[in-house]
N, C-alpha and C positions, 0 to 999 in steps of 0.2 A: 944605528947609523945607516941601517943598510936601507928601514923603510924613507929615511930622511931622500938619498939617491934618487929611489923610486918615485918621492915626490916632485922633485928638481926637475926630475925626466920628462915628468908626465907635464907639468908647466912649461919648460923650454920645448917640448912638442907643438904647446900651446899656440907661442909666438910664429906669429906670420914673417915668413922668411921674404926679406927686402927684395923689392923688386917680382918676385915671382906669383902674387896676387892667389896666392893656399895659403892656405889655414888647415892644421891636421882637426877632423873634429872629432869630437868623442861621443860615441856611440852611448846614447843612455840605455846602459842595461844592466851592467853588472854590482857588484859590493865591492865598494872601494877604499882600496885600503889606501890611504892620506892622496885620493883622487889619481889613483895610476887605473883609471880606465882602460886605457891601452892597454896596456902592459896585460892586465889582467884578462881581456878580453882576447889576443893573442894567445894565450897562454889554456883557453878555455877549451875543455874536449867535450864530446857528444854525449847523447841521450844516457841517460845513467840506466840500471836496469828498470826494464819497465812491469809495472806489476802486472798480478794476472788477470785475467779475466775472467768477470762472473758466468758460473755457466746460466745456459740459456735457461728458460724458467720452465718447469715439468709439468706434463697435465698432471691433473687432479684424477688420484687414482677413481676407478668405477664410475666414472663423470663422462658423459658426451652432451653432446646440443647437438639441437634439429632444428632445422627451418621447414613447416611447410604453409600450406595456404591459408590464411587469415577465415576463411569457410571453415575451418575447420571444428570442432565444436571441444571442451575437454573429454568426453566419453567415446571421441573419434582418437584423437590424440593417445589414449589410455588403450585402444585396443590396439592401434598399431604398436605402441611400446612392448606389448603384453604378449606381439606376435611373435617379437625376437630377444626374449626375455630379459626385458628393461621393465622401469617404472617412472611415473613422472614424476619426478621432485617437484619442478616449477614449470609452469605454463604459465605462459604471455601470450593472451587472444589477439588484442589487438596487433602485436608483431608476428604473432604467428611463431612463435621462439617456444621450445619447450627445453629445460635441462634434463636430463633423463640420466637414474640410477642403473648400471648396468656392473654384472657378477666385474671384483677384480680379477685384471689377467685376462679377462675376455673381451677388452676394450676393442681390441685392431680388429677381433673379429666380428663383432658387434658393427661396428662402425663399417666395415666391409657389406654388411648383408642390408644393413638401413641405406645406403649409398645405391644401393641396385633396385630398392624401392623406386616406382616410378613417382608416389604420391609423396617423396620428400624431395624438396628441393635442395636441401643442403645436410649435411653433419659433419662435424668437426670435435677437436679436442677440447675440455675446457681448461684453460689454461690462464694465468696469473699475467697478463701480459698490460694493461693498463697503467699511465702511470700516472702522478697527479700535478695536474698544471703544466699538461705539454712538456716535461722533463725529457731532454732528450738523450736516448738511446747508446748513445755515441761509449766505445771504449774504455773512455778514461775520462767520462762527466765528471764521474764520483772526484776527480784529481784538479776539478775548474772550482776552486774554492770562490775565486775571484766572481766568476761569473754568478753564482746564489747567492754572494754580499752585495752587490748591486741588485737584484732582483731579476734576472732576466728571463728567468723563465715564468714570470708574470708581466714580463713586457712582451715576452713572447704569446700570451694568450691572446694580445691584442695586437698584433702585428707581425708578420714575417720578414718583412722587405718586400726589396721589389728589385729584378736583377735592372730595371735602367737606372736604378742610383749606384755611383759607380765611387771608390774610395780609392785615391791614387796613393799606394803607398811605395814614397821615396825614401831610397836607405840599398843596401848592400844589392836589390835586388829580391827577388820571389823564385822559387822551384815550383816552378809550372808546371810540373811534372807530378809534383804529390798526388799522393789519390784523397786525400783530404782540399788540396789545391785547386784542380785539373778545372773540375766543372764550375770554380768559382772566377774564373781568368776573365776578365774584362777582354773580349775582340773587339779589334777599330773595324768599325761597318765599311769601310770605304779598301782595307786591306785583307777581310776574312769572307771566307764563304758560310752557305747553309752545309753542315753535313747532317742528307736524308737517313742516315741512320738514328740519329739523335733528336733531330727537330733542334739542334744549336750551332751556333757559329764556328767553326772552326781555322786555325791557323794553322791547320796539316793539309792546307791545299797549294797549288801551282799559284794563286792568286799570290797567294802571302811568300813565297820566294820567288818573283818574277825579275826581284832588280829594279822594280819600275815604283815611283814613288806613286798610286795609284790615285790616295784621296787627293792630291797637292798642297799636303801640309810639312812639304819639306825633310819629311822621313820617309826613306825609300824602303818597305814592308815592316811599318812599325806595326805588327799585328796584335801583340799581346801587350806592348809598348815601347822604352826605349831605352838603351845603355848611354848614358850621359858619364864619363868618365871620363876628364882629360886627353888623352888623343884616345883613347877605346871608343868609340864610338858605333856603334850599332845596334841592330835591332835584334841583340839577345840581351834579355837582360836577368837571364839566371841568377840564381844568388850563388855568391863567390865567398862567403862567408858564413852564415845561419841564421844573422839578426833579424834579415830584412824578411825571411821565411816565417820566422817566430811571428813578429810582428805582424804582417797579413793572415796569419792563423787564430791570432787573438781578437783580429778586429772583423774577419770574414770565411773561416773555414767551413767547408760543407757538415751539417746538418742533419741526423741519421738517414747517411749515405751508407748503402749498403759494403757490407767488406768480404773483398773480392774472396779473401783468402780463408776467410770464414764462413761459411753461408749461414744464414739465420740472424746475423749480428749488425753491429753500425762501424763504422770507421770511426775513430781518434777520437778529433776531441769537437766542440760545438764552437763556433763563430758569434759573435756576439752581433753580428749586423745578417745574420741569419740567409737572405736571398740577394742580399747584394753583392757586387762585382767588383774583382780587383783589377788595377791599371798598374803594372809591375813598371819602377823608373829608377833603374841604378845608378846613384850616384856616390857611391862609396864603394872602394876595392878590396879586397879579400883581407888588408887589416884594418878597414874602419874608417877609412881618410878619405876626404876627397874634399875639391872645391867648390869654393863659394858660386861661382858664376855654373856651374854645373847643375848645382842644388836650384838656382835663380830659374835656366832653363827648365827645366825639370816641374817647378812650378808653373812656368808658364805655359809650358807641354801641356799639364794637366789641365790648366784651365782653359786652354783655346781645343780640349778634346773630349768634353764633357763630362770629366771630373764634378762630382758637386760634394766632394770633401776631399780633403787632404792631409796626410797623417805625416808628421817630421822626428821622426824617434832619434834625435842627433840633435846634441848642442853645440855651443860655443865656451870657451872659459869662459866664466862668469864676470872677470876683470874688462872684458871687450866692449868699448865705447861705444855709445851713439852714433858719434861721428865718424867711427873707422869706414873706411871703404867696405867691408865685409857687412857691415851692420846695415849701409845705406842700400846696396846691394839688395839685401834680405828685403829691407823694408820695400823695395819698386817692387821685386817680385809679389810680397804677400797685398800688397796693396791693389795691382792688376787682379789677384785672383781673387778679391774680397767684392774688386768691381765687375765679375764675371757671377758675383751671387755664391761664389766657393767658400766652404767654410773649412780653417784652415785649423788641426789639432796641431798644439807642438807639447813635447815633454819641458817639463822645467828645469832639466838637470838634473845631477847626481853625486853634486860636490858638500850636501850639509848646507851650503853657502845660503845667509839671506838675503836672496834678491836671485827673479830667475834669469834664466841663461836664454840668449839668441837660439833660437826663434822665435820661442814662446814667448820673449819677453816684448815684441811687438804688438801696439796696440791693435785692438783687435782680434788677435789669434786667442784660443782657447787654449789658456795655458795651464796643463794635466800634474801633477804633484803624484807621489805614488804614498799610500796608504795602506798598512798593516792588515791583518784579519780580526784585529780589535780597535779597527779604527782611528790607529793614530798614526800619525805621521811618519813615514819609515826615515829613520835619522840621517840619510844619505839625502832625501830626499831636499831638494833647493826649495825657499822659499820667499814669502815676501809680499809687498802691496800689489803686484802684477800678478800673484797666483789664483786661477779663476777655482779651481775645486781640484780632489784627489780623486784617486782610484786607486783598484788594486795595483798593487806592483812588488810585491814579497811574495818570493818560493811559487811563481807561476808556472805552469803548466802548460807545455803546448806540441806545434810543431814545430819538429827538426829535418834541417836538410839530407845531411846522412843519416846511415851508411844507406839508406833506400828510401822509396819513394813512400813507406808506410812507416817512417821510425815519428816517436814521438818521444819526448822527455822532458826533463829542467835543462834550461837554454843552459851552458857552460859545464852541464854534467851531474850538476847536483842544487838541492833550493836555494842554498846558498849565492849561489852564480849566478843565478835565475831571477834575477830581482832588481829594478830600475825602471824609473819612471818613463822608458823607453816603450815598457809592458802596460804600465798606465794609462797612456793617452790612448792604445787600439783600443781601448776596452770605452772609450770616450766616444771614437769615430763609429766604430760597429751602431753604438746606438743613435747617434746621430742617424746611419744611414735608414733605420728603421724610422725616426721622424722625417727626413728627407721624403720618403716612401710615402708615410700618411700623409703629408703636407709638403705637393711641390711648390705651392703658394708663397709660403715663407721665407724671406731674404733669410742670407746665412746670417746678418744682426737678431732676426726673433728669434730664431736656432739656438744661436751664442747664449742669450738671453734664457731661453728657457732651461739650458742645465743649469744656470746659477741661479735662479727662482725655485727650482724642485734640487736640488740637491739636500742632503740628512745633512743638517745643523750636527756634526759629530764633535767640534771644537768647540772655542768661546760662541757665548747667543750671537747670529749674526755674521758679516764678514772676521777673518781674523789670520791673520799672515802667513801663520802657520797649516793650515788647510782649505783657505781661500772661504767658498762661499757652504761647504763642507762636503762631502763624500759622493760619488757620482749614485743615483738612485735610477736606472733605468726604466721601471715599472709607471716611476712617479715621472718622468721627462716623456714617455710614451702617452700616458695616460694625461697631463697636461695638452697633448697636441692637438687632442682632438678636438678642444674644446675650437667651437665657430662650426666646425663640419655637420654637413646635413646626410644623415642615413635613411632612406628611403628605403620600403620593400611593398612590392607588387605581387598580387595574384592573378590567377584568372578569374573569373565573376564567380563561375557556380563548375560544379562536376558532379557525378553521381554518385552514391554510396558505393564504396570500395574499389571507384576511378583513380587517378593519377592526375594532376596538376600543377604546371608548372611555375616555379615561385621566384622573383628576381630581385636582388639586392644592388644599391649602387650610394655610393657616397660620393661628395661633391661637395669645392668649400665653398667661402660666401657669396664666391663670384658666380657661383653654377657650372665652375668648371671640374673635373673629374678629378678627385683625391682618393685619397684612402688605398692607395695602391701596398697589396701585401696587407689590407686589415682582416681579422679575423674575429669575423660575424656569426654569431650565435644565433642559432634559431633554434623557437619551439612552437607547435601546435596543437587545438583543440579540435577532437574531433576526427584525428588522422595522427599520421605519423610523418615527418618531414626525413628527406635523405639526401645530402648528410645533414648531419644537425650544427654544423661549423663548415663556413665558409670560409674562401682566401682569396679576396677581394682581385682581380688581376690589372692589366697596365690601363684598361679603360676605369680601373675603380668602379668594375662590377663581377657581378657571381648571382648562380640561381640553383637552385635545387628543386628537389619534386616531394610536390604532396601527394602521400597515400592515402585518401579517404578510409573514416572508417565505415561500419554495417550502419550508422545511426546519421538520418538526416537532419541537418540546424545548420547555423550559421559557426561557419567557424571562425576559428582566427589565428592568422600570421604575425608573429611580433619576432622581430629582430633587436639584435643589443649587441651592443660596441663602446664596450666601457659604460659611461654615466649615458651615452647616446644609446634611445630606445627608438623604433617603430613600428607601427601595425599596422594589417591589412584585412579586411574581412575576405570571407569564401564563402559563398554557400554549398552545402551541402545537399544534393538536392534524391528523394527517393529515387527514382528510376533511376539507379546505377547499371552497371555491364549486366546484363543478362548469361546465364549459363546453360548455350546450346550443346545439347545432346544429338549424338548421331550417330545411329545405327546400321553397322554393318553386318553384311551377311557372314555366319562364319562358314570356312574353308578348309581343306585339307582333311586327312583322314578324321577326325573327331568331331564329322558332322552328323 
């Protein structure tokens, strides 16, 4: 009887109270027991204990590396080793890299008296520190199940982002403050300044608390963005809850950032939209409610601010008309920000229900379903002819707002809590904002388009109600986008044997205008050694690196590759390289 009450409650919340134009909405996030969202979402406490952390990775006992000068010969290499009783294991001529055996226990001092050689440029530990396919660093990766079922650290080979694609996420608000958060914060250009210590925008200046509406888009020091909350109105828009934090952490948290409070380590957890920026816009209070015409602005905020996605982790009942005022509402909003190019994610809901829930259920928006870690449809999850494809959304992992700016956990305290297709659609926008990045070219309709073309067929062959078009595949919707784009790389003509040359990369789509912003271009060479061997494309959709000629003159060659996209450039390599002048001084001082 008692969960019958809880159901009653949570539907008469539902109902829009006559005359006063709210709608309580429910936060898609939690497990719901016969649809008390609320209720349970209230009821939710913080980060459950958090596990440990692996220690850092140990050198390799009796192991160091040398760098010195590619002149070097192995019989040169072998006596210097041999001077401070090491041996070489592996020599590398061409980079000049040798691994060298040295007594255990005598590593620090070893490495101390090779370090004061003037004829070695470097020595270091050799240490286990590589990981494979860009895997990032972070905390509590191992705990992003979500993010390795999608693929993302193979969409990550080929893309980082790009911080001008900006992802407005409306809901409770963002803790701007996280150290996983901080340097992901979307600043309005027109209300933040440069801070010279960072080389980034900042809203800890006089600019951004002046009082004065600066850009004159009608918010006076919307820096980070904006509190759209019935009379609350202002330019904090903190989270007052944890949803709206959770969600901007799944769809954009920083990226092995280093952690303050550990040195050697990365922060929390990995963002799925990797370099891109968040537009914090609260429109829901501290239990989860808020109004329709708020949510309306709030989109339109985003889209008259350079938003170019939009994440809506908040439904409607599922019972709520077409024709209600609240629904037509919605639909002007998403409809302005579809014709600003915005491409708009909403969750489907969290009622079982088939058929999804306002927002998502407007044509057009990308409407997100949440999906198991064996790929089926998580039972709470809404569904139906409007469901565009799933994601994760079971026992996620992320950030929290409390008790501090570095806690992390399962949203409501345990996996259980932590689960709604609320979690499902960032994990949709993130990778959007990585296609955004390779491709500013594309309306948000081929955007839309290509996650339900490349999504994993996980259900019936085909469309099917129950998981839409099937399971978000990020590697596959990344590696789709490229196709049309043009990769160029350039050299200089010739250099001399064991010269330097410098190499440029630039991508651009069919128009010849500059893409590829955040792509991450692989290079290799013959003949030399290229540095670094992986580029990251920047906002002009370009990057270059240097060729190191080797001792052997010919023609070399430059080839670059970005996915299925290859190209080359030749170099000659030409004899008369650097010459090595000697110069003799008289010696000095008593030992002459």
């Amino acid at each position: 009887m008692r969960l019958l009450k809880v159901r009653q409650r949570c539907l008469r919340n539902g109902q829009r109270r006559a005359g006063s134009g709210r709608i309580r909405l429910l936060l898609c996030s939690s497990l719901l027991f016969a649809g008390s969202l609320l209720l349970l979402l209230a009821a939710a406490t913080h980060a459950a204990t958090l596990p440990a952390s692996p220690p850092p990775p140990a050198a390799a006992a009796g192991r160091l590396v040398i760098g010195v000068s590619p002149d070097f010969d192995a019989a040169t290499v072998q006596r210097l080793a041999a001077r401070y009783g090491a041996t070489v294991e592996r020599w590398l001529p061409r980079l000049g890299l040798a691994l060298l055996r040295v007594p255990v226990g005598a590593e620090r001092a070893t490495q101390a008296t090779l370090a004061a050689d003037a004829s070695v440029d470097f020595v270091g530990e050799h240490r286990q520190l590589a990981r494979i396919a860009d895997t990032p660093g972070d905390e509590y990766w191992d705990q992003q199940w979500g993010a390795a079922k999608i693929q993302a650290p193979a969409a990550w080979d080929l893309a980082w982002g790009d911080p001008s694609v900006v992802i407005a996420v409306i809901d409770t608000g963002v803790n701007y403050r996280h150290a996983d958060l901080e340097s992901q914060m979307w600043c309005n250009p027109g209300e933040s300044e440069l801070d010279p210590s960072t080389d980034r925008c900042s809203c800890d200046t006089p600019l951004a608390a002046n009082g004065i509406d600066d850009d004159g888009n009608g918010y006076v020091d919307d820096c980070r963005g904006y509190r759209f909350e019935g009379i609350i109105r202002n330019n904090d828009p903190q989270d007052g809850h944890d949803h709206g934090t959770f969600v901007a952490g799944i769809a954009a948290a920083a990226t092995n950032n280093p952690n303050v409070r550990m040195p050697g380590r990365y922060e929390g957890v990995a963002g799925i939209g990797r370099n891109a920026r968040i537009m914090a816009l609260r429109v829901l209070n501290e239990s989860g409610v808020g109004y329709t015409f708020d949510i309306a602005e709030a989109i339109d905020y985003a889209a008259a601010n350079g938003a170019q996605i939009i994440n809506l982790s908040l439904t409607y009942p599922p019972s709520l008309s077409d024709k209600s005022d609240d629904a037509q509402i919605l639909q002007r909003a998403v409809a302005y920000a579809r014709g600003r190019d915005v491409l708009v994610v909403a969750a489907s809901g969290n009622e079982g229900y088939p058929g999804v829930s306002y927002p998502a259920k407007i044509a057009g928006v990308l409407a997100v379903g949440a999906s198991t870690s064996n790929d089926d449809r998580a039972y709470f999850s809404n569904y139906g002819a409007r469901l565009d494809l799933v994601a994760p959304g079971v026992a996620i992992f992320g950030v929290l707002r409390q008790p501090d700016d570095h806690t992390y956990g399962y949203y409501g305290g345990d996996p259980a809590s932590s689960s709604g297709t609320s979690f499902a659609a960032p994990h949709v926008a993130g990778v959007a904002a990585l296609v955004r990045s390779l491709r500013p070219d594309l309306s948000e309709a081929a955007v839309h388009d290509l996650f339900l073309q490349t999504a994993d067929d996980v259900g019936a062959a085909g469309f099917d109600a129950l998981t839409g078009w099937g399971r978000l595949n990020a590697a596959r919707v990344v590696s789709a986008s490229l196709a049309g784009l043009d990769l160029a790389v350039a050299a200089e003509p010739s250099v001399g044997v064991n010269g330097r040359a410098l190499v440029q990369v630039s991508v651009t789509d069919p128009a010849g205008r500059a893409a590829g912003l955040g792509a991450r271009v692989a290079l290799r060479a013959t003949l030399g050694v290229l540095s670094p061997v992986t580029v990251t494309l920047d906002s002009r959709g370009e990057a270059s690196a240097q060729f190191v000629a080797g001792p052997e003159p010919g023609l070399a060659q430059i080839t670059a590759t970005l996915g299925a996209l290859s190209a080359a450039a030749p170099l000659t390599v030409t004899a008369d390289g650097p010459s090595l002048q000697v110069i003799y001084l008289p010696l000095v001082g008593p030992y002459r």
